[in-house]
C-alpha positions as CSV (number, residue, x, y, z in Angstrom):
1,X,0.0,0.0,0.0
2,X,1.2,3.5,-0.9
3,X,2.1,5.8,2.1
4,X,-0.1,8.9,3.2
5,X,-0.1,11.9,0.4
6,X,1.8,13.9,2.6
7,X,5.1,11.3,2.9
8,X,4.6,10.1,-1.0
9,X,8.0,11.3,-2.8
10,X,9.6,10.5,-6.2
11,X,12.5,10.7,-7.9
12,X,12.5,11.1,-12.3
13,X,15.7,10.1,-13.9
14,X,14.9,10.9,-17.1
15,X,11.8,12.1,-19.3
16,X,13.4,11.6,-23.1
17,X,10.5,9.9,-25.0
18,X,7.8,10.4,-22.5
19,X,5.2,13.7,-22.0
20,X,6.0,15.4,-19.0
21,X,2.4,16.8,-19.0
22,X,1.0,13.2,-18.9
23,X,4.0,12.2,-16.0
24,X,2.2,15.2,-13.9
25,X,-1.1,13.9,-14.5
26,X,-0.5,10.3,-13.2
27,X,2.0,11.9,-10.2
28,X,-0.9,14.1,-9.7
29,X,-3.5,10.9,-9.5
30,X,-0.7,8.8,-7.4
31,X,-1.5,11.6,-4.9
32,X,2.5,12.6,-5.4
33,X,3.6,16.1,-4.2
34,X,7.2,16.4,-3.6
35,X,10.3,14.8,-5.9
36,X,13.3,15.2,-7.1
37,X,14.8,15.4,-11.3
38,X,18.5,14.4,-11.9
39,X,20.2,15.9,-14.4
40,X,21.9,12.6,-15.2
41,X,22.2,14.3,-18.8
42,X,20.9,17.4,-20.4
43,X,17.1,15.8,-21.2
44,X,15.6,18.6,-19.5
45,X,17.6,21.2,-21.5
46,X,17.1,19.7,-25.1
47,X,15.8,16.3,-26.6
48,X,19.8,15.8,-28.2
49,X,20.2,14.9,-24.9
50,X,24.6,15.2,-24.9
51,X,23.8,19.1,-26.0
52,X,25.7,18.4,-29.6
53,X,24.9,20.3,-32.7
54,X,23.4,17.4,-35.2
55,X,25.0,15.3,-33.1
56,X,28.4,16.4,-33.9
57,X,30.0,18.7,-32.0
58,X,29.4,20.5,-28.6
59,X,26.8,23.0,-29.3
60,X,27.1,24.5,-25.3
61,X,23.5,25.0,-24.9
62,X,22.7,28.6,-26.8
63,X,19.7,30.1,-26.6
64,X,16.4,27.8,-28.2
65,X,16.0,30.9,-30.7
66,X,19.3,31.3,-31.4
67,X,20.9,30.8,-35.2
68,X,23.1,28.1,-33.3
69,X,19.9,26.2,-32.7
70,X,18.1,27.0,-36.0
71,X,20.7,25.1,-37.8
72,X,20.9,21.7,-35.8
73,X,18.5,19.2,-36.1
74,X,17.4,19.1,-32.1
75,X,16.5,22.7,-33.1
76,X,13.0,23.3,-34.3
77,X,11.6,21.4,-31.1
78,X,14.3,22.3,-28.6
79,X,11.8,25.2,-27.1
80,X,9.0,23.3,-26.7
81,X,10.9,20.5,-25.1
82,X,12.8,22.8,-22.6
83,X,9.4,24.5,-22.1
84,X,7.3,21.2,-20.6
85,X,10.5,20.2,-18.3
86,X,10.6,23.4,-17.1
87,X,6.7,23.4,-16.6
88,X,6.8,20.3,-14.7
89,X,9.7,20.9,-12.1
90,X,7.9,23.8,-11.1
91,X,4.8,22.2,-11.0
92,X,6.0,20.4,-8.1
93,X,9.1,22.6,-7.0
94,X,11.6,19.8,-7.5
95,X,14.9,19.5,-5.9
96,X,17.3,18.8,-9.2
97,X,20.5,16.5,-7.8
98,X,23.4,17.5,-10.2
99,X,26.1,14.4,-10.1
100,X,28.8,17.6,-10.6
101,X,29.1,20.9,-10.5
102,X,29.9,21.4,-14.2
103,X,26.1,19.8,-15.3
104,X,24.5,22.2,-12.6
105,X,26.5,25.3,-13.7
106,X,25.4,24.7,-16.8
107,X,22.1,23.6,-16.7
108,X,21.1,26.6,-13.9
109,X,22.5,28.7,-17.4
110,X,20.4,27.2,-20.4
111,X,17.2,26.1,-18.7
112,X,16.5,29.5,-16.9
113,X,16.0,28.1,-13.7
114,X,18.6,29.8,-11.4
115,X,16.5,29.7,-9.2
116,X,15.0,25.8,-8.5
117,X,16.3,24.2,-5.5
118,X,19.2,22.1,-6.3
119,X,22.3,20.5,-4.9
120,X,25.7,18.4,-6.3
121,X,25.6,14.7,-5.6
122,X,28.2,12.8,-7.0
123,X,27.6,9.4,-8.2
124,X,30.7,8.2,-6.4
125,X,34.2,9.2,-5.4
126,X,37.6,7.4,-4.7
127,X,38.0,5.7,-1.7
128,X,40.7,4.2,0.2
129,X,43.1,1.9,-0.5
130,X,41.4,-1.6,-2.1
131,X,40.3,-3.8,0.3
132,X,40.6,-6.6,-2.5
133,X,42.0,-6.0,-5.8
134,X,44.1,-8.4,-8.4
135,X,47.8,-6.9,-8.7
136,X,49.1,-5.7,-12.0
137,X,51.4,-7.5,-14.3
138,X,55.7,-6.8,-14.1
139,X,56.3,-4.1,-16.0
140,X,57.6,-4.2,-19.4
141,X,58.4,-1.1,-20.5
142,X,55.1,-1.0,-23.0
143,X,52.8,2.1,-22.3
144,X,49.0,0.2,-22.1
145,X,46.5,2.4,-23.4
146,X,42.9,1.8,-23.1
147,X,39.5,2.6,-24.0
148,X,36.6,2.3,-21.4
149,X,32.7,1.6,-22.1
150,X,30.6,1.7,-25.3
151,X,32.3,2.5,-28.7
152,X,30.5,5.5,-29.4
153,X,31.3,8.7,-31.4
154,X,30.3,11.3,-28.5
155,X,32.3,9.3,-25.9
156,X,35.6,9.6,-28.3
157,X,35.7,6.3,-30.0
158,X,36.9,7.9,-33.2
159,X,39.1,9.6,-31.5
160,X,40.5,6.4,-29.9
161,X,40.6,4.9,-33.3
162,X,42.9,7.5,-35.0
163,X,45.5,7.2,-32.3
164,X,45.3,3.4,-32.6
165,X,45.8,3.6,-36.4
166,X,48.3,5.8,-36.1
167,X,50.2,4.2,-33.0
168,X,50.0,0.7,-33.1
169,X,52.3,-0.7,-35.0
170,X,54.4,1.5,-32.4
171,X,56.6,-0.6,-29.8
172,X,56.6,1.5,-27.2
173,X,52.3,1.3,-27.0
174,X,50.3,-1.0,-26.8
175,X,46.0,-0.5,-27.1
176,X,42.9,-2.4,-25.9
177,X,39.4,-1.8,-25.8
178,X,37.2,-2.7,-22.4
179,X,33.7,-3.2,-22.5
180,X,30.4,-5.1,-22.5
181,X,30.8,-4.9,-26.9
182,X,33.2,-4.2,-29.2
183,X,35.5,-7.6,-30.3
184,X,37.0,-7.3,-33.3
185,X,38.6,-3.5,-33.8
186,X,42.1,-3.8,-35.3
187,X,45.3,-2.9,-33.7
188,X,43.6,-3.2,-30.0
189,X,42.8,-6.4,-28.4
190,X,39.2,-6.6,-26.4
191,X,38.6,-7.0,-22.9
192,X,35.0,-8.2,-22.3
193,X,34.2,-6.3,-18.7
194,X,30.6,-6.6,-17.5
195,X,30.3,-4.3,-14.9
196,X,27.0,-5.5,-12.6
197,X,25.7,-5.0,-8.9
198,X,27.4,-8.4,-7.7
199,X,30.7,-6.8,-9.2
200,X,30.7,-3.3,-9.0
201,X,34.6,-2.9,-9.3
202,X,35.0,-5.2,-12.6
203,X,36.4,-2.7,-14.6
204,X,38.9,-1.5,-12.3
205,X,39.8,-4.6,-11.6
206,X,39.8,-5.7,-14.9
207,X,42.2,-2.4,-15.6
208,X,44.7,-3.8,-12.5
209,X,44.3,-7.0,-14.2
210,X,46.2,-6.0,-17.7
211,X,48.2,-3.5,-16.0
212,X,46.9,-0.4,-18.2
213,X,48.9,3.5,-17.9
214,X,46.5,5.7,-19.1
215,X,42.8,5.6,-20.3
216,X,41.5,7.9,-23.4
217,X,38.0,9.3,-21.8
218,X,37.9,12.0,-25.2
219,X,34.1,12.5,-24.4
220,X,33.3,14.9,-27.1
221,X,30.0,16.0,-25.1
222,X,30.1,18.1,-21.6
223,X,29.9,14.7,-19.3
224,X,27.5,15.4,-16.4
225,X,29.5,12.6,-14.3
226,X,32.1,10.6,-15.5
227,X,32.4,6.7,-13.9
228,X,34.7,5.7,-16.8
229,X,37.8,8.2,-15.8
230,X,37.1,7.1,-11.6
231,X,36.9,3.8,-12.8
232,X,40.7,4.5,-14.3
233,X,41.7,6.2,-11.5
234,X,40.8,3.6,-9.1
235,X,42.9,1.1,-11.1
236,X,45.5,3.4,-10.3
237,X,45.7,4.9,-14.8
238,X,46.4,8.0,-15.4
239,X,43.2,9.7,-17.5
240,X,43.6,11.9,-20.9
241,X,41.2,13.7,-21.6
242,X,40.1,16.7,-23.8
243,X,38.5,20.4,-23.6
244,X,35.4,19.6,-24.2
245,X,34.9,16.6,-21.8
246,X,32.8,18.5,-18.8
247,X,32.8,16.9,-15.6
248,X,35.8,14.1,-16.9
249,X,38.2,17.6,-17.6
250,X,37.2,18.8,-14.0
251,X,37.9,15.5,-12.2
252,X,41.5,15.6,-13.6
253,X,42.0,19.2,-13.2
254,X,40.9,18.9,-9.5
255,X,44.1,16.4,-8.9
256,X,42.5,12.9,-10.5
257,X,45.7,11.5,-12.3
258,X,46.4,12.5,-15.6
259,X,46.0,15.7,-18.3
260,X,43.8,17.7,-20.4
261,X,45.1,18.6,-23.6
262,X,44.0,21.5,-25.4
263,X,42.8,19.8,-28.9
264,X,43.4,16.5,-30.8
265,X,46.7,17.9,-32.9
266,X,47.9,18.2,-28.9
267,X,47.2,14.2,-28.0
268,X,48.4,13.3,-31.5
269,X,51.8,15.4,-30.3
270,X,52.0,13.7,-27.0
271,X,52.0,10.3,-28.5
272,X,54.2,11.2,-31.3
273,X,57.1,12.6,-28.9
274,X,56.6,10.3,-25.8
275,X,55.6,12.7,-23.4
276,X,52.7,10.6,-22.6
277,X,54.9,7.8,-21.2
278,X,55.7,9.8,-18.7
279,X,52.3,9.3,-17.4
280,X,53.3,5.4,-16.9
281,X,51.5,3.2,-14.1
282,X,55.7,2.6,-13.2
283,X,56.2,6.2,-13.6
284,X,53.5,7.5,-11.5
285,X,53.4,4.9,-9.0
286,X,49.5,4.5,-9.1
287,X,48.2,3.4,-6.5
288,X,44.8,0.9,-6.8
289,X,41.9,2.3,-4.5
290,X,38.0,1.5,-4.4
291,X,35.5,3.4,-5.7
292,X,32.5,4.6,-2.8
293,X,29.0,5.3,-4.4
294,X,26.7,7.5,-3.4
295,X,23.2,6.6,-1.7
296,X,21.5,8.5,-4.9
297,X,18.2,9.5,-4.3
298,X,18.6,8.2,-0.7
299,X,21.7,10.2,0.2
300,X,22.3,12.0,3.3
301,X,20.4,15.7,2.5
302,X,18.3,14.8,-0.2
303,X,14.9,16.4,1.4
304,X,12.3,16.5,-2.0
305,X,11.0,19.8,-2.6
306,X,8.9,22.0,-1.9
């Protein structure tokens, strides 16, 4: 049996491919009055939910009546999109939960809501030490470079690719790919992770495991969170990543291992000369911690609005 009205509280993940004004109505009939909207990604801001002119390149949110707009696909229906998000969060005067600051800068800018009661909850942070972890091969003076997650344009696959084809017939490097999909690509070899709630930490360990230096998170979108460079961090890798990355660029620029280049001709560079073996598992010294998640909707201070 549902609780009393008055203690009835929900939390909306995401809205992309459903009308908000029909999730009102049956909160509305549920007898719901108080919840919370993550800005797990930028759904409330724009159906091209990774804010990326035609899905392309990082469009940075501009105004719905902009020219910026008027050219990309996402644009003729961005408005009325924003418009029923917005309608709805203040319908109920939601708390939004932000996994970082960078997605709650932001979204605070485009949507117009400066306003709405809202707060930073990351999704999870590095711990201590691991409790239990596999320990990395000897090295061998091979620099192991690694792509994390789904092979997909906006999270730098491409990008991943051209340094591969460029690099790996190159001794000092050596590439693989880890993931739930993806077997096949050539000049990386494939790591089949499968990361799940009985194994949370598969894909650090999995990094430990093959003793990877650095991980390419080239996320061509503004990242709201960013598990795949913690993920690397806990396995002790060093992170690259580039300008436009969002909350991957602030992790490393707030002290998680590893660099932001300025552009693609810069990473190209840095392989090319070797400066990126200075960034070495053997060179570093990178240690293997765990990774703590949050409580999510459940954390500590989450109190649903209004």
């Amino acid at each position: 049996a549902l609780p009393p009205s008055g203690r009835r509280t929900f939390a909306l993940h995401s809205l992309l491919g459903h009308d908000p004004a029909a999730v009102e109505a049956i909160l509305r009939a549920g007898g719901f009055a108080r919840g919370v909207f993550w800005l797990h990604d930028f759904a409330s801001l724009c159906a091209g939910i990774h804010l990326m002119r035609d899905d392309l390149v990082d469009c940075g949110a501009p105004p719905a009546a902009s020219a910026a707009c008027g050219v990309c696909v996402y644009g003729p229906r961005r408005g009325l999109h924003a418009d029923a998000h917005r309608r709805l969060i203040e319908a109920f005067g939601l708390q939004v939960l932000a996994p970082s600051q960078v997605a709650l800068d932001l979204w605070r800018r485009a949507s117009g809501m400066s306003l709405a009661p809202a707060q930073v909850l990351p999704l999870a942070a590095l711990g201590g030490p691991a409790a239990s972890a596999p320990g990395p091969p000897a090295p061998d003076g091979v620099l192991r470079v690694a792509f994390l997650g789904a092979p997909v344009p906006h999270k730098g696959w491409d990008v991943f690719c051209d340094v591969v084809g460029r690099f790996a017939d190159d001794p000092r490097y050596a590439f693989l790919q880890f993931g739930a999909q993806g077997a096949g690509y050539s000049g990386m070899r494939f790591v089949e992770v499968r990361v799940s709630t009985a194994s949370p930490q598969a894909m650090r360990d999995a990094l430990v495991r093959e003793g990877v230096d650095v991980a390419l998170a080239w996320s061509l979108c503004t990242e709201t969170f960013g598990f795949t460079a913690l993920e690397a961090a806990a396995a002790g890798a060093a992170v690259l990543a580039g300008p436009d990355s969002g909350n991957i660029a602030a992790q490393v620029r707030a002290g998680l291992p590893g660099l932001v280049l300025d552009d693609e001709a810069a990473l190209f560079a840095a392989f090319e000369s070797g400066a990126v073996l200075a960034l070495s598992r053997s060179a570093r010294g990178g240690a293997v911690r765990d990774i703590d998640f949050s409580g999510l909707t459940a954390s500590p201070g989450v109190r649903p609005g209004p």
